[in-house]
C-alpha positions in Angstrom: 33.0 28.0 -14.7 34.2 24.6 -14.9 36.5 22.7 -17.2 37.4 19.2 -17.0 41.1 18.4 -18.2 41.2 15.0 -19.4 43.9 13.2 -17.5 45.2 11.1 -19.4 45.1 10.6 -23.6 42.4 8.6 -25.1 42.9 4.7 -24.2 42.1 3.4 -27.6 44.3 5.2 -30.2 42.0 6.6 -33.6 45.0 4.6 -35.9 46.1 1.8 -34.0 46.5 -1.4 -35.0 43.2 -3.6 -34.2 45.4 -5.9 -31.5 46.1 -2.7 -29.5 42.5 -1.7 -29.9 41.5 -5.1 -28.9 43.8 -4.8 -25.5 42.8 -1.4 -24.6 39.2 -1.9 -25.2 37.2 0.1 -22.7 38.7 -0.3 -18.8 38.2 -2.2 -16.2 34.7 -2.7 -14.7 36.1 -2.8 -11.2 38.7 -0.3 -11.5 36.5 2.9 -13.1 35.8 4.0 -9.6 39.2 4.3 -7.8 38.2 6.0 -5.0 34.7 6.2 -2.8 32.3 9.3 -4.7 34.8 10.1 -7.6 32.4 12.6 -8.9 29.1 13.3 -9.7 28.8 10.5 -12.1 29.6 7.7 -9.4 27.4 9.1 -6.6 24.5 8.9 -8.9 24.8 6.3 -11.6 22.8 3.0 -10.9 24.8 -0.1 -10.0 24.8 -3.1 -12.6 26.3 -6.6 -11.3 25.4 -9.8 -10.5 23.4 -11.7 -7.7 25.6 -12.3 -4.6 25.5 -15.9 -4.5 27.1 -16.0 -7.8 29.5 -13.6 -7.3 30.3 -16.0 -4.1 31.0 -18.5 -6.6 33.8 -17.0 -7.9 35.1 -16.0 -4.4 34.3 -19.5 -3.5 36.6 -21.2 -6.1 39.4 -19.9 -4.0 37.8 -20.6 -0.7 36.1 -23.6 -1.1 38.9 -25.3 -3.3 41.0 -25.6 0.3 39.0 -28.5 1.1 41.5 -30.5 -1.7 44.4 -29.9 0.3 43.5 -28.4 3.3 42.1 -31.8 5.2 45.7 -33.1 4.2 47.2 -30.5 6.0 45.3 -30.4 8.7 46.3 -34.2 9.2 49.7 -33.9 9.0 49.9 -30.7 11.6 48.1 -32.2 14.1 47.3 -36.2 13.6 44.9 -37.7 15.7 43.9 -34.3 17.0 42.6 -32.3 13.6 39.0 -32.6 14.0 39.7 -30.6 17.4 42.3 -28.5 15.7 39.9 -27.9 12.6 36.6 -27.0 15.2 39.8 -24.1 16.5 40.0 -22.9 12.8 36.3 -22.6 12.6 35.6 -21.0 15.8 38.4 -18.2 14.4 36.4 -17.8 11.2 32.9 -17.1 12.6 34.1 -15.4 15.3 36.7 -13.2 14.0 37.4 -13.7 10.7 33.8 -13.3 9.5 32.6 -10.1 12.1 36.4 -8.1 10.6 35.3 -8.6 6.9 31.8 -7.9 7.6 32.7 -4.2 9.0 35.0 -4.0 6.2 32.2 -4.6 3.9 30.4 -1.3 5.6 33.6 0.2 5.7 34.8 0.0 2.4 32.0 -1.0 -0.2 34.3 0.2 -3.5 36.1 -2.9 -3.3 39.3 -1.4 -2.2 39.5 -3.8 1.2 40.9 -2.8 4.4 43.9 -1.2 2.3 41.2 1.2 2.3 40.5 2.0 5.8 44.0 2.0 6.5 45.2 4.7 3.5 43.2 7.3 5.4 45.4 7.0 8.3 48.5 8.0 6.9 49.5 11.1 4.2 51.8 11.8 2.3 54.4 9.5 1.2 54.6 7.3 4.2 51.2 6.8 3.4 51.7 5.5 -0.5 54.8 3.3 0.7 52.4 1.8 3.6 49.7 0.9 0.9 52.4 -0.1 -1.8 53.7 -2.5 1.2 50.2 -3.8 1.8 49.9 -3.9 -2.1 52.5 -6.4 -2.0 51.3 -8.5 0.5 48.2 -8.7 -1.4 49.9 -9.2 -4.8 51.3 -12.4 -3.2 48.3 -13.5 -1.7 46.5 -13.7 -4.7 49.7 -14.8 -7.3 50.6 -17.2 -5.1 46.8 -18.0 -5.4 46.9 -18.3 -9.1 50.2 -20.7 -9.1 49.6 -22.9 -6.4 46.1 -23.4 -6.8 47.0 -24.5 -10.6 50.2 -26.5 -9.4 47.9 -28.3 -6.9 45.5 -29.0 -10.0 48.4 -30.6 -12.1 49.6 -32.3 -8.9 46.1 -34.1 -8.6 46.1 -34.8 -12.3 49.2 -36.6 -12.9 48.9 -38.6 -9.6 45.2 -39.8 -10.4 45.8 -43.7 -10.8 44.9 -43.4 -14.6 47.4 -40.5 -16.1 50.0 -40.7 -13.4 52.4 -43.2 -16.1 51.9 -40.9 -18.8 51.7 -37.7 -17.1 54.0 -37.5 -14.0 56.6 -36.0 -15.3 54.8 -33.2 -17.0 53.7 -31.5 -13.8 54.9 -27.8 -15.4 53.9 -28.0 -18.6 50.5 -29.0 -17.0 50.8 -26.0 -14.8 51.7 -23.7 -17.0 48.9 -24.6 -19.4 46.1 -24.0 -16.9 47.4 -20.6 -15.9 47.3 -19.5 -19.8 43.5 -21.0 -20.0 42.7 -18.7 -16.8 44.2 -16.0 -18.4 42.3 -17.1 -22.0 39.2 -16.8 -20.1 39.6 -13.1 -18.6 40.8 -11.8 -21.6 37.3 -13.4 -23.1 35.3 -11.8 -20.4 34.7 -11.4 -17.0 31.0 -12.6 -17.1 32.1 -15.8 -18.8 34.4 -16.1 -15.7 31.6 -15.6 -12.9 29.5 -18.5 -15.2 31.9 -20.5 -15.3 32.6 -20.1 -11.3 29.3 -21.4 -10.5 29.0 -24.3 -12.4 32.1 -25.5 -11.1 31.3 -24.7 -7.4 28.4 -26.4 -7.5 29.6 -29.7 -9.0 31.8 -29.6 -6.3 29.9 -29.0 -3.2 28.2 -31.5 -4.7 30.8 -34.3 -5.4 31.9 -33.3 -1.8 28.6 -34.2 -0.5 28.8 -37.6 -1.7 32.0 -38.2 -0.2 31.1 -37.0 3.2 28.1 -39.1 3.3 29.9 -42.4 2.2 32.7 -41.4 5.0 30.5 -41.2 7.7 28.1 -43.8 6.4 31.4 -46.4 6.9 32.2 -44.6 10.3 28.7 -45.6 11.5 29.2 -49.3 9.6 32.3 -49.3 11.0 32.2 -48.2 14.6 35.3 -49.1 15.9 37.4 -46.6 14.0 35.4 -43.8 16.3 36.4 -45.8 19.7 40.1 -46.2 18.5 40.4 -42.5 17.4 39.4 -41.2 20.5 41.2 -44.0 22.2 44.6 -43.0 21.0 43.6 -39.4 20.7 43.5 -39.6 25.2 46.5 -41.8 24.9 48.9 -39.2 22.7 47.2 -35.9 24.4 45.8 -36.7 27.6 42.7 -34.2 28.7 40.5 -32.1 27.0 42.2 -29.1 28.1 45.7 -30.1 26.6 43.8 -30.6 23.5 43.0 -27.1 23.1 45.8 -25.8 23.9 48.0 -28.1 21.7 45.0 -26.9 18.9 46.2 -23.4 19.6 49.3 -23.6 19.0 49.1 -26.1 15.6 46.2 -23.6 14.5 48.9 -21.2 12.0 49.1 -24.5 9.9 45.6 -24.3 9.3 44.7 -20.8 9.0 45.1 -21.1 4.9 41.6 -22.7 5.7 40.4 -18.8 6.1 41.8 -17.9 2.9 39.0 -16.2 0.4 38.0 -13.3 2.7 39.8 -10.5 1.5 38.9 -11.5 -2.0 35.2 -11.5 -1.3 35.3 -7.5 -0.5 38.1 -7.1 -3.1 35.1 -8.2 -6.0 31.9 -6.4 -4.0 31.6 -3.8 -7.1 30.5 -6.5 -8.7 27.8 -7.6 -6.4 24.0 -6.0 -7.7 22.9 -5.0 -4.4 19.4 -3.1 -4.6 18.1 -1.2 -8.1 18.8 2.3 -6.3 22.3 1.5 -4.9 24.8 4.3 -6.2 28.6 4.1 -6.0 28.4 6.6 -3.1 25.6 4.2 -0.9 25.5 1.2 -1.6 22.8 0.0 0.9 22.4 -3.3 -0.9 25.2 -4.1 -1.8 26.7 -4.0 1.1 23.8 -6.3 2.9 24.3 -8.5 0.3 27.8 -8.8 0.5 27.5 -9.6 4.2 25.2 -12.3 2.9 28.1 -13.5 0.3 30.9 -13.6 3.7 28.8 -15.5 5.8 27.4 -17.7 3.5 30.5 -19.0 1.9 31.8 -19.5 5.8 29.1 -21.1 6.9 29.5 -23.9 3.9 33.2 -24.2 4.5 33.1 -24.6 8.0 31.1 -27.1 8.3 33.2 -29.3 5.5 36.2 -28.6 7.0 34.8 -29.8 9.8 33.4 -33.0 8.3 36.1 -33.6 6.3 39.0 -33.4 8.8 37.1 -36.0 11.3 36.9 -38.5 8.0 40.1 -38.4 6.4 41.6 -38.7 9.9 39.6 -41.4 11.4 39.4 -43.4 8.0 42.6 -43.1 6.1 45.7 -44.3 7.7 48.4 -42.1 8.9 51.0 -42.7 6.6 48.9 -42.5 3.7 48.9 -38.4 4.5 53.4 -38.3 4.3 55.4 -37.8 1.2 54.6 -40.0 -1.0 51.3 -41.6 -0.3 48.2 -41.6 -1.8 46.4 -39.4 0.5 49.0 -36.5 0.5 47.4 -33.3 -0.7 44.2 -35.2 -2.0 42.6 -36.9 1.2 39.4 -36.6 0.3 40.0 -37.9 -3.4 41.6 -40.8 -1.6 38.3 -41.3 0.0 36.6 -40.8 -3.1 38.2 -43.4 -4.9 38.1 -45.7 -1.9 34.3 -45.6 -1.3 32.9 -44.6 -4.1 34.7 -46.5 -6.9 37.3 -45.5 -9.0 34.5 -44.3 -11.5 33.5 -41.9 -9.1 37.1 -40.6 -8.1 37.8 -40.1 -10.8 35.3 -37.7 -11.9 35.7 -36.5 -7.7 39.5 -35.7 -9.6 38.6 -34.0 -12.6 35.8 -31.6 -10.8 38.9 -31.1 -7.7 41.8 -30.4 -10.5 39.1 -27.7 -12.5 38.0 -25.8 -9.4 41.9 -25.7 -8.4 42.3 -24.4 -11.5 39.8 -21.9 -11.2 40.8 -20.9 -7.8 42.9 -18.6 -9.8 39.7 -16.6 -11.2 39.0 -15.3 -8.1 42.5 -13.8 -7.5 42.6 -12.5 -10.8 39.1 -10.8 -10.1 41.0 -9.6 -6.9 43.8 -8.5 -8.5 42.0 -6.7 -11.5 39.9 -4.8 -8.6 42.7 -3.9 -6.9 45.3 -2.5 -8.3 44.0 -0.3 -10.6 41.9 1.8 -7.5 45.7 3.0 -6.1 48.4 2.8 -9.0 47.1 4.8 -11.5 45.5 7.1 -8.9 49.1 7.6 -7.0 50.8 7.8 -11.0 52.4 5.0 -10.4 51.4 2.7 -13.5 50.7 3.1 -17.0 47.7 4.7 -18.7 46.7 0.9 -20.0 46.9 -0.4 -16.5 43.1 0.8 -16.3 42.7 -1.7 -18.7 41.6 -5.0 -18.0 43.1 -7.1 -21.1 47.1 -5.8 -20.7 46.5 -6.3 -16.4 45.5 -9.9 -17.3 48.4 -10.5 -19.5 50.9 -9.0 -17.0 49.6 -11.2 -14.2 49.5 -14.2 -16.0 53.6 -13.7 -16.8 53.8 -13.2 -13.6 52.2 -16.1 -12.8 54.6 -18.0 -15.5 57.7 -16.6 -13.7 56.8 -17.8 -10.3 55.9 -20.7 -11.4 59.0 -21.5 -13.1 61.0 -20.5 -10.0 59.4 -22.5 -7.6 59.3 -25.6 -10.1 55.1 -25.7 -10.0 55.4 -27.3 -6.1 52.8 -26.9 -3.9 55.2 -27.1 -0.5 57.5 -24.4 -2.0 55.2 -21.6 -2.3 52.4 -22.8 1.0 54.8 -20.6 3.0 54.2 -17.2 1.2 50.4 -18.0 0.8 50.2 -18.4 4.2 52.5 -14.9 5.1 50.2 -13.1 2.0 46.6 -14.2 3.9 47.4 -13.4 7.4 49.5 -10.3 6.6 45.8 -9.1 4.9 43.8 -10.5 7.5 46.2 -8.9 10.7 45.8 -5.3 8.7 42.1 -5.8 8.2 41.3 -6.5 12.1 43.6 -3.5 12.7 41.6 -1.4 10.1 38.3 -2.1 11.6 39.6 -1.9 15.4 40.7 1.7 14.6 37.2 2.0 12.5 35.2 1.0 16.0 37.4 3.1 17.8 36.7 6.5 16.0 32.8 5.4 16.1 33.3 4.9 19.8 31.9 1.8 19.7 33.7 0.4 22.6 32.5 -3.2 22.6 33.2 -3.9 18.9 36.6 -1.9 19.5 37.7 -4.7 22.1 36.2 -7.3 20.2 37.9 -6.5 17.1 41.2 -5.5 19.1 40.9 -9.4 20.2 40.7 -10.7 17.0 43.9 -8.6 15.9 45.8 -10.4 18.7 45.0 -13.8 17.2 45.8 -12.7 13.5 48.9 -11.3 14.4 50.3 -13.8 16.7 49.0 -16.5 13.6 51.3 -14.3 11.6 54.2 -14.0 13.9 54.2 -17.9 14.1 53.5 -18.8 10.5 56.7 -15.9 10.1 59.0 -17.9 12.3 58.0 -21.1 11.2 58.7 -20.4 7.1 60.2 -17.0 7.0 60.5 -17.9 3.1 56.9 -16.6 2.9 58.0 -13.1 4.2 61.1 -13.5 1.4 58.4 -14.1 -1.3 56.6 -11.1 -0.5 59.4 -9.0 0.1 60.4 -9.3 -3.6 56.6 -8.8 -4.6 56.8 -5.9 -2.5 60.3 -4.2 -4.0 58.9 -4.9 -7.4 55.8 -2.8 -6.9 58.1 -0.2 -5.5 60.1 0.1 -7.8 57.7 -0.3 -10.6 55.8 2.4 -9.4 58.5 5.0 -8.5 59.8 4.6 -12.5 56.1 5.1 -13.5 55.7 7.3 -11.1 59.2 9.2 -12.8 58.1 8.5 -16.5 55.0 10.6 -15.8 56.2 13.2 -13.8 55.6 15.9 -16.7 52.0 14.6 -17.6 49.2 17.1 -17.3 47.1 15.4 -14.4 44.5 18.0 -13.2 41.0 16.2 -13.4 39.5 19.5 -13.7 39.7 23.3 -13.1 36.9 25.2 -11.5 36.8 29.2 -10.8 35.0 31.0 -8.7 33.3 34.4 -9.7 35.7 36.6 -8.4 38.2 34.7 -10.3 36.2 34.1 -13.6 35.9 38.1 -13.5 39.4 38.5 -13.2 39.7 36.4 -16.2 37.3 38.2 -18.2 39.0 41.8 -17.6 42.2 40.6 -18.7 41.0 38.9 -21.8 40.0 42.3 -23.7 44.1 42.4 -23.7 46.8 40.5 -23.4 46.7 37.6 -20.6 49.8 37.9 -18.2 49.9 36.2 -14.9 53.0 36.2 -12.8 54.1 33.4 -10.8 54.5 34.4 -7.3 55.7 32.3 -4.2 53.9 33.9 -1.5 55.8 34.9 1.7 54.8 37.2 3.8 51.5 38.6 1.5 52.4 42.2 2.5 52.1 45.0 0.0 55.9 45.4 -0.1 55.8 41.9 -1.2 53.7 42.4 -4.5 55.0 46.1 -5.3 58.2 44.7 -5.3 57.3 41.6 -7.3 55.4 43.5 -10.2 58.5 46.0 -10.8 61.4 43.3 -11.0 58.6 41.4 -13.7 57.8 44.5 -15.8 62.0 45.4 -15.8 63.2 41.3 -16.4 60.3 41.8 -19.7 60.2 45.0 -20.4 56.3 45.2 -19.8 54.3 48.5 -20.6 53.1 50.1 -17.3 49.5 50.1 -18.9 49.2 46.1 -18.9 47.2 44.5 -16.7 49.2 41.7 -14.3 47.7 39.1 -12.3 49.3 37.1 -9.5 49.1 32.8 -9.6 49.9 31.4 -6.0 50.0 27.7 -5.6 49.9 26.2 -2.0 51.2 22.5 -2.2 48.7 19.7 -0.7 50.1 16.5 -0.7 52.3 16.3 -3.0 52.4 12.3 -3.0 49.1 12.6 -4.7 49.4 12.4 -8.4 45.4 13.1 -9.6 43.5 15.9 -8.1 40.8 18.8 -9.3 41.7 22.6 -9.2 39.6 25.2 -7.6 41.0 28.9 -8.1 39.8 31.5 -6.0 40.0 34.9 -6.5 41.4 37.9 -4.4 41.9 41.5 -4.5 45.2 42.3 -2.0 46.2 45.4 -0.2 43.2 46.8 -2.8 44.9 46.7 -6.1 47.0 43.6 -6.4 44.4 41.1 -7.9 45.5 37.5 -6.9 44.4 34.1 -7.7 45.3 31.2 -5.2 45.2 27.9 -5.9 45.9 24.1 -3.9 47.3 22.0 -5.8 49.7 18.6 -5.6 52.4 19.7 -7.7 52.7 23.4 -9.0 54.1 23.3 -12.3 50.9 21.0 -13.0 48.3 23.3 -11.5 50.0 26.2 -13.3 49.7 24.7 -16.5 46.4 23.3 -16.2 45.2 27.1 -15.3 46.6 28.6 -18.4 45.3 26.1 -20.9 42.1 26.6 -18.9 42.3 30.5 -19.3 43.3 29.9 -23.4 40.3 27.1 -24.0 37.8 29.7 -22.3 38.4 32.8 -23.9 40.3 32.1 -27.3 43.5 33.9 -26.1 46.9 32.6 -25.5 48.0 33.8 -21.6 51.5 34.3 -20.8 53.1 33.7 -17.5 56.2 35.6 -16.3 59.0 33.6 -13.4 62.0 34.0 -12.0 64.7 31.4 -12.1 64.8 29.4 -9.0 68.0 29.0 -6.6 69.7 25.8 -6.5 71.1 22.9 -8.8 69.0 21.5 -11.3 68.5 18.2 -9.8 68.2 18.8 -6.4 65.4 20.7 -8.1 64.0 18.0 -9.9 63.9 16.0 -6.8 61.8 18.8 -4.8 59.7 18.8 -8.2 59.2 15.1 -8.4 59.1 14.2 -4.3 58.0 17.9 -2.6 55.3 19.8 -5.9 57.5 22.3 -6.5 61.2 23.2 -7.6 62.4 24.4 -10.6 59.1 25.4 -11.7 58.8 27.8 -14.7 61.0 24.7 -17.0 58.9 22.0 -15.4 55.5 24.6 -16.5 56.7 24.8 -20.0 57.5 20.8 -20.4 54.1 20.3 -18.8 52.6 22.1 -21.3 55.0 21.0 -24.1 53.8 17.4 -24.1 49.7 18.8 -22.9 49.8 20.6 -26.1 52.0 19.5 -29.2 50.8 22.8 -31.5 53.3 25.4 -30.6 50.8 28.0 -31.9 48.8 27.4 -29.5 50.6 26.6 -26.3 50.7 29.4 -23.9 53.7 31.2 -23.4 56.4 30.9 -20.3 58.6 33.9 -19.6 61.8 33.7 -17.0 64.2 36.1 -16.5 
């Protein structure tokens, strides 16, 4: 006998207004399945999506837009020595980024990332609070995403040599524009977002092309540039051996050059994968996200690659500082000094929309992200599995951090930075511990390598601009405190998924329903007979209970109570041979109480009552064992439970304490 108890009210209300119904319209593609299986309907319903390369796209509007700023930055990190320096940043991505996102691909194909892997490792509470921590590491990856990506769009707008007179001082009104037509175009649709990501990346690898080909055309025109480049590059670093090592150490300025990873398996639900892929194996979908990861790598390393060797051995040093023409838009400078100002130009325009849409693939991040652990842990509101009220939340957000670091790209590369390798540290860890288990030695050692790197990249990039670890402390207190007042608004929501009996206890049921339903609360002890004699006369003198009526013990054994969702299985027993006793495991017991007794009235037309005693102890230390431990002060917490499960008095069950 199973009954499933619907979690939470209906999304769309039958009377609301038609903006509320608009907003709440169905929920989020990539948030319906928040965790791996969730039930009979995600193992076997077919997977719908899109091609991988397309959905690369859209992870590739984050990625590949680095190549506006990040030849710039290589160039001012390391001078003469960024082509080396960039060949150190590529030889990290293939070799450790890549091989880490590629397990976590066959790790964790839901698209819940290494946050994942990592939320098995750890129960309980400790376990929310790590994920909540990772959470906000992530939020600020991709929000800092969204706002500097469209601050760097504005920044390449108003300094093009046409708009910069009418424009420059308009940089945050420009900003903020752009993030409200990111958010326009995910409230329109996330399809119209992926279309739109693939137009975009193409003109761009394109436009990129171009330059690259008129660089190194006037490199080989031009062949003393090569000779003085490596001339002065001896001069300034001596040996090829210094080199390195001086690449190692500048290589934390660069890693934002592997940023896009952790958002390519964040949007994998949405990737096709094979017509008989199912939520619970997705074969192809997971080979065809592999495809996605190496794929987009393999494009940006070699034009970061390219790129770095032209802008450094073509435009002139000073052109990369404060204030000149190449800063943040070398390869635009190259564009308009090759190619004509015709061609820059456009080079601009097609830079500042795929900056702009940089943002679409942190939003598609974001809107796969959070709603697989917040609403699952109770720690958001029902319309959080919503994708239309997520999008307007994160665009605010967006708005607000914006405002605070007045739309500069410098002010918020520091928290970017901290957000990425603070993701990509915990995903090396994730899959080192993954290999581990496996006892794949190799691939453990391999992977326990990479983690090194990542985390010594972090630890310097921390040291370096510790206001990146601010940033994303204050993302993560917000999503702590957010979610421990949701978490607190909610505490008396019915949240049993579903209640199950076996048939010992669906007989019990049955023989109790030709009279009146009572069940007795009991905390079990010790289980002896003594226990339950005792238990049954203090019950039938607190009520005044005829001898003939039947009583049937309810024992709830609390999991883990951090969890906030969870089905009920009740299993019957017959004690000491007469005391008949169903046991249930549950995350909270007032919850799993109530969800039993509306079970018992829905099944067999009656209204049960359950008998308590008044529990020990001040009302809110109770409320905190309640709200932090499952249990407490447990018959009121049953009877609000069911106060706000059921609004018709008539036909709520009854709750008895004396």
């Amino acid at each position: 006998m199973t009954t499933t108890v619907p979690p939470e009210r209906s999304a769309t209300p039958p009377h609301g207004s038609r903006l509320r119904a608009w907003l709440l319209e169905g929920l989020s593609d990539m948030g319906k399945h928040q965790t791996a299986g969730a039930g009979a309907a995600a193992e076997t319903a077919p997977h719908k999506g899109q091609r991988w390369w397309r959905v690369m796209c859209l992870t590739g509007v984050d990625y590949f837009s680095t190549l506006g700023y990040q030849p710039g930055i290589a160039a001012l990190a390391a001078g003469l020595l960024s082509p080396v320096a960039t060949i150190v940043l590529v030889v990290v991505t293939l070799a450790g980024a890549l091989p880490v996102y590629r397990r976590v691909a066959e790790e964790s194909p839901h698209g819940a990332g290494s946050i994942a892997m990592l939320e098995r490792l750890l129960s309980f509470w400790k376990g929310k609070l790590f994920v909540l921590t990772l959470l906000g590491f992530a939020a600020t990856d991709f929000l800092i995403t969204m706002t500097l990506s469209a601050a760097d769009a504005s920044t390449h707008l108003v300094e093009n040599p046409h708009f910069s007179g009418a424009l420059h001082s308009h940089q945050m009104i420009i900003t903020l524009i752009l993030l409200a037509l990111l958010g326009a175009v995910f409230l329109k649709g996330f399809l119209e977002a992926i279309g739109i990501a693939v137009v975009l990346v193409g003109v761009y690898l394109a436009l990129n092309v171009a330059v690259v080909v008129a660089g190194f055309w006037h490199v080989a025109t031009a062949g003393h540039v090569v000779t003085d480049w490596s001339h002065g590059l001896t001069a300034e670093r001596g040996n090829v051996f210094v080199m390195i090592g001086v690449s190692l150490l500048i290589f934390p300025k660069l890693a934002l050059g592997m940023s896009g990873f952790e958002t390519g398996v964040a949007v994998m639900p949405n990737v096709s994968g094979d017509p008989d892929d199912t939520e619970e194996h997705p074969a192809g979908r997971i080979r065809d996200t592999k495809k996605l990861l190496t794929t987009a790598a393999l494009i940006m390393s070699a034009f970061l690659i390219c790129t770095s060797f032209i802008t450094t051995v073509l435009i002139p040093k000073k052109e990369f500082e404060t204030g000149g023409q190449a800063n943040g838009r070398a390869l635009a400078y190259l564009a308009h000094e090759y190619l004509g100002s015709a061609f820059g130009t456009v080079y601009d325009f097609s830079t500042i929309a795929i900056l702009w849409f940089a943002g679409a693939s942190a939003m598609a991040g974001l809107l796969n992200l959070m709603p697989r652990y917040l609403p699952r842990y109770g720690m958001a509101p029902h319309w959080a599995r919503a994708v239309r009220p997520m999008v307007l939340v994160f665009i605010l957000v967006a708005f607000l951090v914006t405002w605070i670091f007045d739309a500069s790209v410098d002010k918020q590369g520091g928290a970017y930075a901290t957000g990425v390798l603070v993701l990509m540290s915990s995903a090396a860890l994730a899959v080192t511990i993954a290999a581990r288990e496996a006892r794949q030695r190799r691939w453990a050692v391999g992977f326990a390598v990479i983690s090194v790197v990542f985390l010594y990249t972090t630890v310097v990039n921390v040291v370096e601009r510790p206001d990146g670890v601010k940033i994303g402390a204050c993302f993560i207190a917000g999503i702590i405190l957010v979610s421990l007042l949701s978490r607190l608004a909610r505490a008396f929501e019915l949240r049993v998924t579903g209640v199950e009996l076996d048939p010992m206890a669906q007989r019990f049921v049955r023989d109790i329903a030709s009279r009146r339903i009572r069940f007795i609360a009991n905390e079990p002890g010790l289980r002896d007979a003594a226990e339950y004699r005792d238990k049954v006369q203090q019950i039938r003198a607190d009520n005044d209970i005829p001898a003939e009526d039947d009583l049937v013990f309810v024992e709830v054994t609390v999991t883990d109570a951090s969890d906030f969702e969870s089905a009920l299985q009740v299993t019957g027993h017959v004690l000491h041979g007469r005391y008949r006793v169903l046991s249930l495991e549950s995350s909270s017991v007032p919850n799993a109480l109530a969800a039993l007794l509306l079970h018992v009235r829905d099944t067999t037309g009656c209204k049960p009552h359950i008998y308590f005693e008044w529990t020990e102890g001040g009302p809110f230390a109770n409320f905190l064992r309640f709200f932090l431990f499952g249990h407490g002060e447990v018959a009121p917490v049953t009877r609000e439970v069911l106060r706000e499960a059921e609004p018709d008095r008539a036909r709520r069950p009854r709750v008895h304490v004396g």
